[in-house]
N, C-alpha and C positions, 0 to 999 in steps of 0.2 A: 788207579787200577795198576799194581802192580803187573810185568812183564807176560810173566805165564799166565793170567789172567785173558789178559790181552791177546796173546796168541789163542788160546782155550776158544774166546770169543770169535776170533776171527777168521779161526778153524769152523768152526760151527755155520757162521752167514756165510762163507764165502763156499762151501762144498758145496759140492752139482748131485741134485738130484736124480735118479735115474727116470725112464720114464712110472713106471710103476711105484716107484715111492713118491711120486709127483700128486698121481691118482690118488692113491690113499688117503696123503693129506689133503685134500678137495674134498673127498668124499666126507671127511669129520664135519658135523654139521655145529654149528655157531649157536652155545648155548644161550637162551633167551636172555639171560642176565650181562652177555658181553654186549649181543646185542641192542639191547635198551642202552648200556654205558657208553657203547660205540655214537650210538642214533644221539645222545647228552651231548658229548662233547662236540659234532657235528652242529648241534643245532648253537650251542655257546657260539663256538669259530664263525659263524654263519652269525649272528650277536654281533659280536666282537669287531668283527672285518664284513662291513652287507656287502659291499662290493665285491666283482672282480677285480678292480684296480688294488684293492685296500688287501685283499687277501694273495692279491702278487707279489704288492711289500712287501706282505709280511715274509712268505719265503723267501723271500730273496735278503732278507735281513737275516731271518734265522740262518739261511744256507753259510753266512758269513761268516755269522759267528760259529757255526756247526765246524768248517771247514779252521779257522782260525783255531780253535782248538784240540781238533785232532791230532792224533799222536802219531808223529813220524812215520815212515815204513824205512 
C-alpha cells in the first residue's frame, strides 16, 4: 500500500465519530446475507480453535504477526 493510501486509510478508522453519526450507524440493520457470512465464519473459528485456550493462541500469534508487519507511524 502505497503512502497516500495509507494515510486515506487511517484517516478514515481513526476519525471520531460524533454522537449522532454514532446512532445512525447502529441504527443500519445487518443484511441477512452478512449475517449468515458472519454466523460461517464464527462457527469455522469455533472448528478450528474448540477451546478457549486454542482460540487465545490463536490471537496472540496473529496480534504478532499483525503487529510485526505494520507500517511505521
Amino acid at each position: 500500500m502505497n503512502a497516500e493510501a495509507l494515510a486515506r486509510v487511517r484517516a478514515l478508522t481513526e476519525r471520531r465519530l460524533d454522537a449522532d453519526e454514532w446512532r445512525a450507524a447502529l441504527a443500519v440493520p445487518i443484511a441477512a446475507q452478512e449475517m449468515e457470512e458472519n454466523r460461517a465464519l464464527v462457527r469455522w473459528f469455533r472448528r478450528r480453535y474448540p477451546t478457549p485456550l486454542e482460540r487465545l493462541a490463536y490471537v496472540r500469534r496473529a496480534y504478532r504477526r499483525w503487529t510485526a508487519n505494520a507500517p511505521r507511524q
